[in-house]
PLY file of the C-alpha trace (Angstrom):
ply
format ascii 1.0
element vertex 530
property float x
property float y
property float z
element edge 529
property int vertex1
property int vertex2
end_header
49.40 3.91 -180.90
47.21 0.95 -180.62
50.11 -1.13 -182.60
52.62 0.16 -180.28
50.54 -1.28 -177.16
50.02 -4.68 -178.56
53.62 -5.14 -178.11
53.43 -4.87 -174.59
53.14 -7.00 -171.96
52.92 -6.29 -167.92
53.99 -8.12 -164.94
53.85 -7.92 -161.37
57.04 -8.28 -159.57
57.25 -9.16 -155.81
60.31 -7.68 -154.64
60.04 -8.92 -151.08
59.94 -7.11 -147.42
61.34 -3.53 -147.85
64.20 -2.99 -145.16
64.29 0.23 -144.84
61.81 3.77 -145.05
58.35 4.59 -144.23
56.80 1.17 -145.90
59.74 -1.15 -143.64
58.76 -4.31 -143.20
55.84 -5.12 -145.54
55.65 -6.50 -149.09
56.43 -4.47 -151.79
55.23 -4.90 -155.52
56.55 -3.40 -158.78
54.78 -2.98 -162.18
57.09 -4.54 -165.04
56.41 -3.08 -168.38
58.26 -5.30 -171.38
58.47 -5.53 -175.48
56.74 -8.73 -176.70
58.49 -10.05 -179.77
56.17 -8.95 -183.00
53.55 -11.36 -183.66
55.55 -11.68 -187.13
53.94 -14.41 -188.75
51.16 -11.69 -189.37
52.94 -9.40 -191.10
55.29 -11.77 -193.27
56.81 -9.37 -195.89
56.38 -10.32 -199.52
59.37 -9.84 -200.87
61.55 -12.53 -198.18
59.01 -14.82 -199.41
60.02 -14.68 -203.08
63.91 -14.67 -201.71
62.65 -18.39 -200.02
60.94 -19.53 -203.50
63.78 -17.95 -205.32
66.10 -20.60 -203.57
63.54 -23.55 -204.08
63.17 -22.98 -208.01
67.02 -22.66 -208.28
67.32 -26.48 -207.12
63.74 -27.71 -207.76
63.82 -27.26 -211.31
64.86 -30.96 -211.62
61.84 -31.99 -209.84
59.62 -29.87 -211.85
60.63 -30.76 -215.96
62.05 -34.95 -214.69
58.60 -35.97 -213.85
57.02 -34.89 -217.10
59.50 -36.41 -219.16
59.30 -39.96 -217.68
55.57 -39.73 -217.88
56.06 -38.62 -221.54
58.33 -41.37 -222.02
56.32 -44.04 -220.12
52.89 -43.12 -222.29
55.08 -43.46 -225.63
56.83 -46.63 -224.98
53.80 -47.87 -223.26
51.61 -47.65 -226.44
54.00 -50.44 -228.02
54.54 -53.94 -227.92
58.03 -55.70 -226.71
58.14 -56.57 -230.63
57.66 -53.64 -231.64
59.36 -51.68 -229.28
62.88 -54.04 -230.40
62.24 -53.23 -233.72
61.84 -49.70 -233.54
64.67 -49.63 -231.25
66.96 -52.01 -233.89
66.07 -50.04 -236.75
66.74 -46.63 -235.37
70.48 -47.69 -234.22
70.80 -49.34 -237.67
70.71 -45.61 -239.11
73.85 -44.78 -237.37
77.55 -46.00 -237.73
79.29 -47.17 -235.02
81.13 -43.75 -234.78
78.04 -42.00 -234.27
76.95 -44.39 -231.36
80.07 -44.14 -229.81
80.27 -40.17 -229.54
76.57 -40.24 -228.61
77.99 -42.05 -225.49
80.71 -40.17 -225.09
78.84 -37.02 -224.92
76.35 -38.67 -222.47
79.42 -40.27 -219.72
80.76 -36.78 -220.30
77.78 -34.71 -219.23
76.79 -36.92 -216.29
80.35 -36.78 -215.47
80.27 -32.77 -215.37
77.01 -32.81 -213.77
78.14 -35.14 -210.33
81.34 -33.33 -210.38
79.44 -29.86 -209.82
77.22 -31.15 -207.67
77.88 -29.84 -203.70
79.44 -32.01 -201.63
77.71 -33.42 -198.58
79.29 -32.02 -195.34
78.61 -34.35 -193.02
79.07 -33.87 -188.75
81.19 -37.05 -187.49
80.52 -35.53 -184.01
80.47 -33.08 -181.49
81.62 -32.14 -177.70
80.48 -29.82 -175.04
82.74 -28.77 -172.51
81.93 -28.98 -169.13
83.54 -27.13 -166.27
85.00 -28.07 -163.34
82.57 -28.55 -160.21
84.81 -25.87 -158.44
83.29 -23.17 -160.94
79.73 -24.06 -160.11
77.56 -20.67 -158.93
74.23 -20.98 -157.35
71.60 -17.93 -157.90
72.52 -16.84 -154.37
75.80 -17.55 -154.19
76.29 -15.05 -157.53
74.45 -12.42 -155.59
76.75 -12.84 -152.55
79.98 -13.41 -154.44
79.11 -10.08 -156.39
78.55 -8.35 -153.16
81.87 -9.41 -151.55
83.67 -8.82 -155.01
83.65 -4.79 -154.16
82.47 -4.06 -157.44
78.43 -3.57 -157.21
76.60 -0.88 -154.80
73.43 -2.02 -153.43
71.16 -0.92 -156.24
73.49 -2.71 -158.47
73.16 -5.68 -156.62
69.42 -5.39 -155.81
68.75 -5.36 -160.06
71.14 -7.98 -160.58
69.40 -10.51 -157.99
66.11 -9.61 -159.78
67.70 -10.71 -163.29
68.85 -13.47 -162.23
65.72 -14.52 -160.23
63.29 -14.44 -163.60
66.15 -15.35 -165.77
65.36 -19.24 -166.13
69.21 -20.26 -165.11
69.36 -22.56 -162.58
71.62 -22.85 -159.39
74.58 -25.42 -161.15
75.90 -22.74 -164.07
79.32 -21.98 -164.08
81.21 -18.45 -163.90
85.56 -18.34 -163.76
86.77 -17.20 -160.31
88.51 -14.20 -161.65
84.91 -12.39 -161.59
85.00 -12.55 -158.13
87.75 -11.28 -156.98
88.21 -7.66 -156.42
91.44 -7.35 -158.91
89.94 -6.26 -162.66
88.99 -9.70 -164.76
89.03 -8.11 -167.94
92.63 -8.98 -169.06
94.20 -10.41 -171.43
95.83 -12.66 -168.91
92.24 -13.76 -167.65
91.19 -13.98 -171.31
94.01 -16.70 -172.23
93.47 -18.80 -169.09
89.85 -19.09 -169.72
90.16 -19.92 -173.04
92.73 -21.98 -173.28
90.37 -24.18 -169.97
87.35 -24.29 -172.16
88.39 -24.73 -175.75
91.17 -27.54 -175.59
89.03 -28.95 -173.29
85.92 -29.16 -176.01
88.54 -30.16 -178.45
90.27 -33.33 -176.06
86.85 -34.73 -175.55
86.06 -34.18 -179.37
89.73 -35.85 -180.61
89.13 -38.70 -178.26
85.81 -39.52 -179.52
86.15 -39.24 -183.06
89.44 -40.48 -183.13
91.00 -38.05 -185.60
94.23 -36.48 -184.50
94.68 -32.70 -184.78
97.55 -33.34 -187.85
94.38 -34.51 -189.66
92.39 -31.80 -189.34
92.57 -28.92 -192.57
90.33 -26.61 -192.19
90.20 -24.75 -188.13
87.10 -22.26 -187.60
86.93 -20.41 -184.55
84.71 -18.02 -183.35
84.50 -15.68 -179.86
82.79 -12.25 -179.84
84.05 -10.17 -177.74
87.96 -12.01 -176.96
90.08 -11.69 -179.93
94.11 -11.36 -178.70
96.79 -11.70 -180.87
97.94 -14.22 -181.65
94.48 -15.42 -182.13
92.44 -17.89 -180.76
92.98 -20.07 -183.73
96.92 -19.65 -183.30
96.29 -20.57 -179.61
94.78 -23.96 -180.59
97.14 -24.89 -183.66
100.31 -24.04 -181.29
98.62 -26.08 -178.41
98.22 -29.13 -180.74
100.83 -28.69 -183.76
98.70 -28.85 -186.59
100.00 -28.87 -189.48
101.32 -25.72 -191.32
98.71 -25.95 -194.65
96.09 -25.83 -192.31
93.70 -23.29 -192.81
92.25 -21.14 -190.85
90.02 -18.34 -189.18
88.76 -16.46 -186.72
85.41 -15.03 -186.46
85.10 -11.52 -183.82
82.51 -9.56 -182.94
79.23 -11.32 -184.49
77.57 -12.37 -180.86
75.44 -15.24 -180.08
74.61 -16.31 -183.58
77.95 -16.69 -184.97
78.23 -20.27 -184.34
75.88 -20.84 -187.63
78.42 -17.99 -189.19
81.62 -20.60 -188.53
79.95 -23.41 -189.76
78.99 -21.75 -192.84
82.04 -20.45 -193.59
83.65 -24.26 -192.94
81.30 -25.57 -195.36
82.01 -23.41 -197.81
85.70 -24.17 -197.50
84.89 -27.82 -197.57
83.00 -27.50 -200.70
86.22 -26.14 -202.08
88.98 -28.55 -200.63
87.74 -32.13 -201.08
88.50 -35.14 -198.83
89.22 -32.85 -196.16
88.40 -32.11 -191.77
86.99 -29.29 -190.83
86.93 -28.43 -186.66
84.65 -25.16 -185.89
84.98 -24.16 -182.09
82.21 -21.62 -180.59
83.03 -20.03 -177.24
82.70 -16.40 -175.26
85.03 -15.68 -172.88
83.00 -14.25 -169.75
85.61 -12.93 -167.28
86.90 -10.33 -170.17
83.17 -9.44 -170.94
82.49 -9.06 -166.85
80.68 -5.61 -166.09
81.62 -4.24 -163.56
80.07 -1.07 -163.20
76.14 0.51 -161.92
74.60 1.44 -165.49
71.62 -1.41 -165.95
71.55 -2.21 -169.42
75.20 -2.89 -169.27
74.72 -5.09 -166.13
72.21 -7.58 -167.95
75.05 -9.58 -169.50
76.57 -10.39 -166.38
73.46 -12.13 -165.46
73.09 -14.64 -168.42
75.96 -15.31 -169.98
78.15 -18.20 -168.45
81.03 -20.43 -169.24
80.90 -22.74 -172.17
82.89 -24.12 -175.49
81.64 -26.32 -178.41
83.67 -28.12 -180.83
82.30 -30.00 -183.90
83.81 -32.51 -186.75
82.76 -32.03 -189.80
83.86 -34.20 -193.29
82.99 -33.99 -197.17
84.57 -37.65 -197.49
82.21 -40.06 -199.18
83.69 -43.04 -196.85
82.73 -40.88 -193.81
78.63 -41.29 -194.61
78.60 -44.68 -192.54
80.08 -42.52 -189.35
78.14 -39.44 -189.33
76.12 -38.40 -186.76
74.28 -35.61 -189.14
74.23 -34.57 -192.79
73.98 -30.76 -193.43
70.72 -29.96 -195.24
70.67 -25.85 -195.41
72.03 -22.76 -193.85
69.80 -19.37 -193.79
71.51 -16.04 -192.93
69.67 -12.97 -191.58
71.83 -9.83 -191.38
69.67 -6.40 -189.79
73.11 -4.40 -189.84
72.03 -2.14 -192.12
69.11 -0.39 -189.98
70.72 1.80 -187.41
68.49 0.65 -184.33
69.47 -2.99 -185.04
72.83 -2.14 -185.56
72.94 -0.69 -181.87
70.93 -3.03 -180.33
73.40 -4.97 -178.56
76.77 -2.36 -178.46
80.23 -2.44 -176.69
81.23 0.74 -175.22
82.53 2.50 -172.05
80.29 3.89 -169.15
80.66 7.63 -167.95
83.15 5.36 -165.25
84.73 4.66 -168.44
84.03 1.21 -167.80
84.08 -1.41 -170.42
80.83 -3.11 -171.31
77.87 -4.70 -173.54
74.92 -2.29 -173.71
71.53 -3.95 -174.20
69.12 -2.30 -175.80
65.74 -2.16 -174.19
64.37 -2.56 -177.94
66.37 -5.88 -178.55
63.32 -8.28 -178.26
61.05 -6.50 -180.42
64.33 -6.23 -182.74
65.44 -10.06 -182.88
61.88 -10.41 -183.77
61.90 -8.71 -186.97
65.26 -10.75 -188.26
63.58 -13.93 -187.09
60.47 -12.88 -189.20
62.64 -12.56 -192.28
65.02 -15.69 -191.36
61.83 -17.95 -191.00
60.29 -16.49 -193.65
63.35 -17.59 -196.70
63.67 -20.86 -194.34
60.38 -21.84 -194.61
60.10 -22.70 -198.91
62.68 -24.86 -198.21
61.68 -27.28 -195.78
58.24 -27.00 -195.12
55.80 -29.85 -196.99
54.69 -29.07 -200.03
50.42 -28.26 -198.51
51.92 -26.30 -196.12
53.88 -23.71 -198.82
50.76 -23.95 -200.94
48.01 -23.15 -198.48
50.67 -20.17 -196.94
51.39 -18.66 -200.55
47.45 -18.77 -201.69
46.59 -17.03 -198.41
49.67 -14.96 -198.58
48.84 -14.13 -202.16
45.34 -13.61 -201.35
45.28 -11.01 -198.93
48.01 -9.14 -201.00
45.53 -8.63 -203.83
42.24 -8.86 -202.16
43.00 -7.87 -199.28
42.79 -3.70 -198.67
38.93 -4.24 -198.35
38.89 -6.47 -195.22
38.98 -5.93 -191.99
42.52 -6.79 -189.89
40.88 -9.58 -187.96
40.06 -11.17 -191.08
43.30 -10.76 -192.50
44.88 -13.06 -190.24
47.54 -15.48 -192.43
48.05 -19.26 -192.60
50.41 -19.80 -189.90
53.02 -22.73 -191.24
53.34 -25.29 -188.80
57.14 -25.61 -188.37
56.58 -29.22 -186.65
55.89 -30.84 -189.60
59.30 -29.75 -191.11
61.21 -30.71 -188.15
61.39 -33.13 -185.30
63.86 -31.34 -182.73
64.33 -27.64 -181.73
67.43 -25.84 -180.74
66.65 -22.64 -180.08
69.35 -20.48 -178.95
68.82 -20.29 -175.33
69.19 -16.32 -174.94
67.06 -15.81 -172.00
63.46 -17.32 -170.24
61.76 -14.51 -171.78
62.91 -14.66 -175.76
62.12 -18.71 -175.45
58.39 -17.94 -174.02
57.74 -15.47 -176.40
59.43 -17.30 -179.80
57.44 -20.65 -178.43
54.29 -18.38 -178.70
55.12 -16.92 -181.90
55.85 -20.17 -183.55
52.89 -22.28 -181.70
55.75 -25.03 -180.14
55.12 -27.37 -177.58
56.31 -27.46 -174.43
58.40 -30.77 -176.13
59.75 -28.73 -178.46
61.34 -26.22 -176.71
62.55 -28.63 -173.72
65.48 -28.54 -174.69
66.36 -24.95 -174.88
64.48 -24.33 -171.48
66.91 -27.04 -169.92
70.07 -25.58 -171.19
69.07 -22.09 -170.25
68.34 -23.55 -166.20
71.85 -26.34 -166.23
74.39 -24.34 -168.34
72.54 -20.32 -168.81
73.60 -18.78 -172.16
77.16 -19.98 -173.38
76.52 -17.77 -176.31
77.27 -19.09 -179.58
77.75 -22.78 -178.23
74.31 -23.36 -176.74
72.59 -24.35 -179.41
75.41 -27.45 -179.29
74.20 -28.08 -175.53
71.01 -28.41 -176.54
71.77 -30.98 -179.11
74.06 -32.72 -176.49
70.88 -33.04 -174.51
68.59 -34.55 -177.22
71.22 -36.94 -177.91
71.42 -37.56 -174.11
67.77 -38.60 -173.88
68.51 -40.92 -177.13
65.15 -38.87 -179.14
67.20 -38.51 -182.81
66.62 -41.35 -185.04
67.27 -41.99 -188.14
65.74 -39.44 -191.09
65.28 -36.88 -187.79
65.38 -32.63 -189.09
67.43 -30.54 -186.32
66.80 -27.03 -186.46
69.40 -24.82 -184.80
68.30 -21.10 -184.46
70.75 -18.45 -183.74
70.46 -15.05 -183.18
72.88 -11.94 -182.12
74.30 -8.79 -182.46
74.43 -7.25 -185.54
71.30 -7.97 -186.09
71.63 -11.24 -186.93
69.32 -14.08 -187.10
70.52 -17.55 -188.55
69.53 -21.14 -189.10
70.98 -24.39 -189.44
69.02 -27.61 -190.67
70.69 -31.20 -190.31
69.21 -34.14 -191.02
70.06 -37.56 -188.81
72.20 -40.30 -190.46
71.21 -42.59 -187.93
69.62 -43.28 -184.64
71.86 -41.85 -181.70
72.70 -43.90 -179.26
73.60 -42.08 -175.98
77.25 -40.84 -175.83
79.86 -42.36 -173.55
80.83 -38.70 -172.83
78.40 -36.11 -172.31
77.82 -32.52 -170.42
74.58 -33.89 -169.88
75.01 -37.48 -168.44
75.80 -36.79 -164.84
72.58 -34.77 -164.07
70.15 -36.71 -167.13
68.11 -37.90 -163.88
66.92 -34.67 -163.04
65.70 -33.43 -166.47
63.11 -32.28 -167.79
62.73 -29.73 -164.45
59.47 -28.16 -164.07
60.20 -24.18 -164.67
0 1
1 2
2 3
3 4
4 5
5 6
6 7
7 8
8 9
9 10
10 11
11 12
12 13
13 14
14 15
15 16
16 17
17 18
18 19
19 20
20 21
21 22
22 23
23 24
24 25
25 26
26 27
27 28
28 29
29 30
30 31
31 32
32 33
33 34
34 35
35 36
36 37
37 38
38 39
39 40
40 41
41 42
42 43
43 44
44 45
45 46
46 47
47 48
48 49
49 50
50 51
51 52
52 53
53 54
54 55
55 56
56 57
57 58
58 59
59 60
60 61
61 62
62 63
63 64
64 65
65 66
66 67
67 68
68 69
69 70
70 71
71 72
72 73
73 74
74 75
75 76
76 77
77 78
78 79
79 80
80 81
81 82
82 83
83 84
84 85
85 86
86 87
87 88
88 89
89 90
90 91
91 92
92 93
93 94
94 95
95 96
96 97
97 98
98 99
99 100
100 101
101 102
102 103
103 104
104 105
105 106
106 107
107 108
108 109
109 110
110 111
111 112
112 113
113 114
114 115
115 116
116 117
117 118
118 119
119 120
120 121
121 122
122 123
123 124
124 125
125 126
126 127
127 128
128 129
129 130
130 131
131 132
132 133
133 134
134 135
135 136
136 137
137 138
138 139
139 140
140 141
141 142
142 143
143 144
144 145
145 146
146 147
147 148
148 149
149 150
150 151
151 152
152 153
153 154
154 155
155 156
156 157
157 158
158 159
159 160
160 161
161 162
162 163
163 164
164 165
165 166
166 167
167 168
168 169
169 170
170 171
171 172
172 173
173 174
174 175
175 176
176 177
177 178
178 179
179 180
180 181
181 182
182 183
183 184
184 185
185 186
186 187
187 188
188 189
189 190
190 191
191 192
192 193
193 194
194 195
195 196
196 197
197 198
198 199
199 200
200 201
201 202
202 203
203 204
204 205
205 206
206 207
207 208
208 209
209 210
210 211
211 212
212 213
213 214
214 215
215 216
216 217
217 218
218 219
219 220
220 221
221 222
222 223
223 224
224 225
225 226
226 227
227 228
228 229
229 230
230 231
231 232
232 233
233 234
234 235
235 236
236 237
237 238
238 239
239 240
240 241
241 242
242 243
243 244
244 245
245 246
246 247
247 248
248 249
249 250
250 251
251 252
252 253
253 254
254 255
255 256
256 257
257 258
258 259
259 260
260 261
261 262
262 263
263 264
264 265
265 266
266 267
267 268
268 269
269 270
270 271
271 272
272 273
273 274
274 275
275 276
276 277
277 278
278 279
279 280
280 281
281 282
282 283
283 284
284 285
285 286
286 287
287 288
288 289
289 290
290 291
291 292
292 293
293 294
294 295
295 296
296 297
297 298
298 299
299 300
300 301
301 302
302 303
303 304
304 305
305 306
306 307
307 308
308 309
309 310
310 311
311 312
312 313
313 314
314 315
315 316
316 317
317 318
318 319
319 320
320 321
321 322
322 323
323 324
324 325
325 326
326 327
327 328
328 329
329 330
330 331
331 332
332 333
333 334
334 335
335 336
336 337
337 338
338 339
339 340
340 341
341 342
342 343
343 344
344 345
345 346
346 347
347 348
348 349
349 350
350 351
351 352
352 353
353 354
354 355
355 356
356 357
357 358
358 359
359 360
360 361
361 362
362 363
363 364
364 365
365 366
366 367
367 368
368 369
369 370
370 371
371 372
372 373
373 374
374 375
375 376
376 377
377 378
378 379
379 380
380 381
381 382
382 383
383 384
384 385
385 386
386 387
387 388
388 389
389 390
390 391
391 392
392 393
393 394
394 395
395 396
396 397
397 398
398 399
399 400
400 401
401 402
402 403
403 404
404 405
405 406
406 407
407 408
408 409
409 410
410 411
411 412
412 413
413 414
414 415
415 416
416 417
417 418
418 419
419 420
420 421
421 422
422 423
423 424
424 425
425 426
426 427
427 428
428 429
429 430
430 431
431 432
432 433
433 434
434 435
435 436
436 437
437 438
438 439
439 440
440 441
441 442
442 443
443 444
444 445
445 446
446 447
447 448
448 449
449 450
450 451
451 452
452 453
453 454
454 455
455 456
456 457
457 458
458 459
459 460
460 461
461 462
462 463
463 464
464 465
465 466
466 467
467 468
468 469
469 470
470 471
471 472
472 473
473 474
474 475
475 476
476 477
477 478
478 479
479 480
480 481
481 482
482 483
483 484
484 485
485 486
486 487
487 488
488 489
489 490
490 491
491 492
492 493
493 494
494 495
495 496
496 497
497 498
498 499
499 500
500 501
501 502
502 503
503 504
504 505
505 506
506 507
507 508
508 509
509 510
510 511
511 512
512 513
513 514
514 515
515 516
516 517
517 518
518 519
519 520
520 521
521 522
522 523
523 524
524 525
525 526
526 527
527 528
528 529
């Protein structure tokens, strides 16, 4: 019981002047009861660790037995003179006919041959676009209250919770939401669907074309990826048709995998670059929030309506050698976190019909203490393999310690070595889900308010474009010209399923600020105070 309590938190909500009944016209208060996200770095399951180490010794064994053999080397042809050394090395190849020599190097060109040919390629990002929608879309806090009132859709206590959302969410009065929410005909059509999507993906992918300047015939591999909006023919077919791409290309698209599956689509595009060389590879993130719109009076169903907003991302990446002098980013590692198989994370964020029989996304009222648990285990593999060196040695001793010494101490003394995830990287983008989850993971992981600027801003100018925001947020470090060269980007992800996924890039050089940029009109008046 005392375990469950630690996990939550109160607030006091002021929920104005009461209009109406005995208490009319005085301030009223209400007590907010919420999950906290696990404090997981003290309970950091063993067994994710050795997953993380697992991964480290598979490609580290180079660095482990290379080192011993030069110094073995070194100490041996450092005990000899140059004479001698020429002598020994003249009479040993005088042993050997010149057959022997020459199959000696044969064997040698053909091993390092065989070992640089299996080697991954580098996937490289030659850049990036955000879209950014047109002025006319533009909601303020109030105005989404008032256009939701005259939209017929919401009673009064519908209303009343939404404005309360939306007042603690951490979104900002410039997000943008399609007109077809609005209006009292039903938004979730496939009609509505198409229009939106066909507005915010070729617009991601114009602004992408332009700047990279690859044309679309160029372009082999296409991955695309939308949750809940999957018509046939696909989203993928939508954007080959729209720019003729050639008929090899190949593609896919990604449904139903939520806000993380942005890291999903670029995985599966670097795996398919690792097996087609000297190709393109476009992966486009979206959701499409008119056929997602709630329109019914059940609460946990009405949450999504109150975050999610319009967005697309579109990114270029390459395993071409001659494209290392034009990349933005080189792709260092990819962690995937999948909770699926526990029933409670499985439901945590679910699609289903109302008693109205209403179409909608159900949040679970369990969903932060649940993202917290597959952001344990996804930090937990991460962490081997980027963290320095004295940071995985003083975590695994203590780790290690309390494991097998540990049964006879007390739980304030058990406390573990927190690793401190700003030495491993120099920019954040957390997936900006909601004010809450970023307060609570910036706790959890002991970031600074630097750290997680960038999520908080992208969360107040854009809200959550789902799968794209982490993409935003990169837009915006790039905006304020903070990644230089040798610079670690950490994209965090997480979403239905459960899942819980990271991407790690490291900077190819220092970015200059972009001639176009979702960012650039309103740089001026960020960082906000929230």
């Amino acid at each position: 019981m005392a375990g469950e309590e630690q996990l939550l938190s109160t607030e006091i909500v002021n929920r104005g002047i009461e209009s109406s009944g005995p208490d009319a016209g005085s301030l009223t208060f209400s007590v907010r009861v919420r999950r906290r996200l696990p404090d997981f770095v003290q309970s950091v399951n063993l067994k994710y660790v050795k997953l993380g180490y697992h991964y480290l010794i598979n490609h580290g064994i180079y660095l482990a037995t290379i080192p011993v053999l030069v110094l073995v080397f070194s100490a041996e042809v450092g005990s000899l003179s140059r004479e001698e050394l020429w002598r020994k090395l003249w009479d040993s190849t005088a042993r050997y006919d010149l057959a022997t020599v020459l199959a000696f190097f044969a064997v040698f060109v053909f091993t390092l041959t065989v070992y640089f040919m299996s080697r991954p390629r580098p996937i490289y990002l030659i850049d990036f676009a955000c879209y950014r929608p047109h002025d006319v879309l533009k909601v303020s806090k109030e105005q989404f209250i008032e256009l939701a009132r005259k939209s017929g859709k919401f009673d009064e206590a519908s209303l009343e919770f939404q404005k309360r959302i939306v007042e603690s969410s951490g979104i900002g009065d410039e997000t943008y939401v399609p007109k077809a929410v609005m209006s009292a005909e039903n938004c979730s059509t496939m009609k509505e669907g198409r229009a939106e999507a066909s507005m915010v993906m070729f617009g991601a992918l114009d602004e992408l074309f332009e700047k990279s300047r690859i044309r679309p015939k160029d372009v082999g591999i296409l991955v695309v990826n939308c949750s809940i909006f999957n018509p046939t023919p696909s989203l993928s077919a939508m954007i080959i048709n729209h720019y003729k791409m050639r008929g090899n290309i190949l593609s896919f698209n990604l449904g139903g995998m939520g806000c993380s599956a942005g890291i999903i689509a670029l995985d599966l595009a670097r795996d398919m670059l690792q097996a087609n060389p000297n190709n393109h590879a476009v992966v486009v993130s979206t959701e499409m929030v008119a056929y997602n719109w709630y329109p019914g009076r059940q609460r946990s169903m009405l949450i999504p309506n109150c975050f999610f907003r319009m967005g697309c991302s579109a990114v270029l990446l390459s395993n071409r050698r001659r494209d290392y002098h034009r990349a933005k980013y080189r792709l260092e590692h990819i962690v995937r976190t999948h909770k699926a198989a526990d029933d409670r994370s499985f439901r945590s964020v679910y699609q289903e019909e109302d008693e109205q029989r209403l179409k909608g996304l159900k949040i679970s009222k369990d969903l932060v203490e649940i993202g917290g648990d597959a952001l344990k285990t996804n930090i937990t593999t991460l962490g081997p393999l980027v963290l320095p060196f004295s940071e995985q040695l003083i975590f695994f001793a203590t780790l290690v310690w309390r494991h097998l010494f540990g049964s006879g101490v007390s739980q304030s003394q058990q406390r573990p070595y927190i690793p401190d995830y700003k030495l491993a990287f120099e920019h954040f983008c957390v997936h900006a889900a909601s004010k809450t989850v970023l307060n609570e993971l910036q706790r959890n992981l002991e970031l600074s308010d630097k750290n997680m600027e960038a999520s908080r801003m992208t969360l107040h100018r854009f809200g959550n474009t789902s799968s794209s925001s982490i993409w935003y947020e990169l837009a915006y470090l790039e905006a304020k010209e903070r990644v230089r060269r040798g610079d670690r980007v950490w994209q965090l992800a997480f979403g239905s399923g459960f899942k819980c996924n990271s991407a790690v890039w490291r900077s190819m050089r220092r970015i200059r600020r972009p001639s176009r940029n979702p960012w650039l009109d309103c740089l001026h008046s960020y960082p906000q105070p929230l």
